[in-house]
C-alpha positions as CSV (number, residue, x, y, z in Angstrom):
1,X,10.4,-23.6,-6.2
2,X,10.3,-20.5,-8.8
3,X,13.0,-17.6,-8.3
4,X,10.7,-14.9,-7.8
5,X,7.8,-13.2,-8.7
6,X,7.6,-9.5,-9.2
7,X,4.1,-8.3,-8.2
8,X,4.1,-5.2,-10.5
9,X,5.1,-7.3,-13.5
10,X,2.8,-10.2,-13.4
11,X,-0.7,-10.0,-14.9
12,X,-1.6,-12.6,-13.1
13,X,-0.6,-12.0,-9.7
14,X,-4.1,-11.1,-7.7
15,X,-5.3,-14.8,-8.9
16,X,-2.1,-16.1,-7.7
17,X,-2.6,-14.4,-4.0
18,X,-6.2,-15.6,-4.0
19,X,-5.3,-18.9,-4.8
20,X,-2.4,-19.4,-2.5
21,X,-0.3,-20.1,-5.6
22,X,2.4,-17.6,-4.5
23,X,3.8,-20.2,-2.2
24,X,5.6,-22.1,-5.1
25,X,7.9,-19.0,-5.1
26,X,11.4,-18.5,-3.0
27,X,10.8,-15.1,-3.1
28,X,8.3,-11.6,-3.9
29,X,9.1,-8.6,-3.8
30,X,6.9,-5.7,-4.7
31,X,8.4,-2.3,-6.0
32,X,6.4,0.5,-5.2
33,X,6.6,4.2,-5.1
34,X,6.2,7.4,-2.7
35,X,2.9,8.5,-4.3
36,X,-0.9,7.6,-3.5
37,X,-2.0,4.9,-6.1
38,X,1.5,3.3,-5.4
39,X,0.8,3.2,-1.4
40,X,-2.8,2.4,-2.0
41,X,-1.9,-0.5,-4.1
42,X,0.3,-1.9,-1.6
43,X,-1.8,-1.2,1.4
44,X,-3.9,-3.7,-0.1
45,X,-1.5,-6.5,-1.2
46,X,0.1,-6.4,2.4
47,X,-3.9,-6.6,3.6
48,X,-4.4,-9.7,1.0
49,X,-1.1,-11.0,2.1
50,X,-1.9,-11.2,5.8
51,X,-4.1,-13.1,6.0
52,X,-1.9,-15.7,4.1
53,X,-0.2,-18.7,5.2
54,X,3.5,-17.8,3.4
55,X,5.2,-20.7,4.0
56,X,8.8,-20.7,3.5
57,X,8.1,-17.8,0.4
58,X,10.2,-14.2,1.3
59,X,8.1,-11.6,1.4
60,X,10.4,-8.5,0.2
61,X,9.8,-4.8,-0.7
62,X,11.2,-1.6,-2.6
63,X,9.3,1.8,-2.0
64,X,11.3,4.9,-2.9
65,X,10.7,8.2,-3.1
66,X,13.7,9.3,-4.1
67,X,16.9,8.4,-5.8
68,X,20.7,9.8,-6.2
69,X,21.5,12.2,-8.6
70,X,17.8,12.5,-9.8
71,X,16.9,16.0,-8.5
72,X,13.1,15.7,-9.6
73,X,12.2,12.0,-8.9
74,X,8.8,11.1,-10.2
75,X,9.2,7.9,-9.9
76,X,10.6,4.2,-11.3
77,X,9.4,4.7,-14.8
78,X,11.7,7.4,-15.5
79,X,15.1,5.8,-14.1
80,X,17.2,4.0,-16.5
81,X,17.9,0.2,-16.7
82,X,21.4,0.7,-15.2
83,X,19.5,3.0,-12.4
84,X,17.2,0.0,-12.2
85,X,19.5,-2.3,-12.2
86,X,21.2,-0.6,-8.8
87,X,18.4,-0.9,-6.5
88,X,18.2,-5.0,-7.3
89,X,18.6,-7.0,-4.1
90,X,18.1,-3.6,-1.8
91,X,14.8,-4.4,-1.0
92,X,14.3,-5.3,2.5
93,X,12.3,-8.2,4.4
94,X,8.3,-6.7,5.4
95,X,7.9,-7.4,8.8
96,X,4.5,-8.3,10.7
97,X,4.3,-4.7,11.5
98,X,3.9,-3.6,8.2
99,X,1.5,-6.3,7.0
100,X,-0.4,-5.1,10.0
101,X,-0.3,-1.3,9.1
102,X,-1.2,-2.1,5.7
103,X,-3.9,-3.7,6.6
104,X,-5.2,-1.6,8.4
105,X,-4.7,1.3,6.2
106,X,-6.8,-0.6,3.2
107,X,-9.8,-1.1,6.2
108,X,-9.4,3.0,6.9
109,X,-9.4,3.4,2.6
110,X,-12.2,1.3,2.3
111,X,-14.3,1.8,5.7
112,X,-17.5,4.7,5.0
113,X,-16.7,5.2,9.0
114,X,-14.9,8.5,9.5
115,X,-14.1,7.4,12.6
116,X,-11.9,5.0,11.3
117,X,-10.1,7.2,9.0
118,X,-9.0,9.5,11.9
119,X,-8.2,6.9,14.2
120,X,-5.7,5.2,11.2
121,X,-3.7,9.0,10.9
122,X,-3.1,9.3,14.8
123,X,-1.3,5.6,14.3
124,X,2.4,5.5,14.4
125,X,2.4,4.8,10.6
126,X,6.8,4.8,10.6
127,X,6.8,1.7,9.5
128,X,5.4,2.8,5.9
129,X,7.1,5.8,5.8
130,X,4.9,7.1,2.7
131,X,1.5,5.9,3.5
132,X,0.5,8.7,5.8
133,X,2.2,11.6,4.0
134,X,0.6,10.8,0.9
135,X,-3.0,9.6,2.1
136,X,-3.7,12.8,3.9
137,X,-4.2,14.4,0.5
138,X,-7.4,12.7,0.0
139,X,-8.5,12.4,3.4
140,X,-9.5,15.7,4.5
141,X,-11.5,15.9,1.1
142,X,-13.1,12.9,1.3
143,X,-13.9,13.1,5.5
144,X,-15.1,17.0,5.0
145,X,-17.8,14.9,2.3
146,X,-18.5,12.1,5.0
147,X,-19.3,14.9,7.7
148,X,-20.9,17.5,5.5
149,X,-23.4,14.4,3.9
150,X,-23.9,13.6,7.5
151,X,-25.4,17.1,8.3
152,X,-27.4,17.0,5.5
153,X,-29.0,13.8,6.0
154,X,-30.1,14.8,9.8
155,X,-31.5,17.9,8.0
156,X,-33.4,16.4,5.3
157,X,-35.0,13.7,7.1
158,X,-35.8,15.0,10.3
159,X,-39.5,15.4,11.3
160,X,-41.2,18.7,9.6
C-alpha cells in the first residue's frame, strides 16, 4: 500500500475514485477550506466516496476557516510552509455522518427541486460546520429563480 494520497494535489484523483483505485492507499485526506467552492467540492467527493467500498484505506479530513495569529484568513494558499507544515497529522477521521451529509448536500446542489434545497438547510448540518453557512449565499438567489420561473411558466402557458 501507498502512504497517502492528497486529493487537492493529485490530477488524477476523480479517475482514481471512479475506478476504485484509491483503495491501494493507507490513507486520504482532503484539505479543504471555509468558503463555497471549497465546501462544494467536498460535498461531492464525500457523495462519490459513499458509495465506495474503502477497504482498510483512512478516510481523513482538514477544513479550516481559520488559523492562529492570521487575523484575516483567506484561506490555505496564503499560510506559509512552516504554517502548513503545523496542521499535518490534525486532520481528523470522516465519520458515516458526514459522508451522509455530504451527500446529501451535493443531491440539494444538484437537485432543480426547491423542495429539496429547503429541506437540506432545516438538517442538522454540525457535522460540516461550514457547509450551511457558506451555501446559504447562493441559495436564496438561486431558490427566488426556481419560484419566480415557476410563476412565470403557470402564467405563460395557461389557457388564453
Amino acid at each position: 500500500m501507498q502512504p497517502c494520497i492528497d486529493a487537492n494535489r493529485s490530477p488524477h484523483f476523480r479517475r482514481k475514485l471512479s475506478g476504485g483505485e484509491f483503495t491501494k492507499y493507507n490513507e486520504i485526506v482532503l484539505w479543504f477550506e471555509y468558503d463555497l467552492f471549497d465546501q462544494t467540492m467536498l460535498c461531492y467527493l464525500l457523495h462519490s466516496l459513499a458509495g465506495q467500498t474503502l477497504g482498510d484505506t483512512k478516510l481523513s479530513l482538514l477544513c479550516i476557516g481559520d488559523y492562529p495569529g492570521v487575523e484575516r484568513f483567506r484561506g490555505l494558499g496564503q499560510l506559509t510552509v512552516k504554517q502548513l507544515k503545523a496542521l499535518s497529522g490534525t486532520w481528523r477521521s470522516v465519520s458515516e455522518r458526514e459522508l451522509a451529509l455530504g451527500s446529501k448536500m451535493w443531491e440539494a446542489y444538484t437537485s432543480p427541486l426547491p423542495e429539496q434545497h429547503i429541506r437540506f438547510f432545516e438538517e442538522d448540518t454540525s457535522a460540516l460546520p461550514f457547509v450551511k453557512k457558506r451555501s446559504r449565499r447562493i441559495y436564496p438567489v438561486s431558490l427566488r429563480f426556481i419560484t419566480d420561473l415557476g410563476r412565470w411558466s403557470k402564467l405563460l402557458w395557461r389557457p388564453l
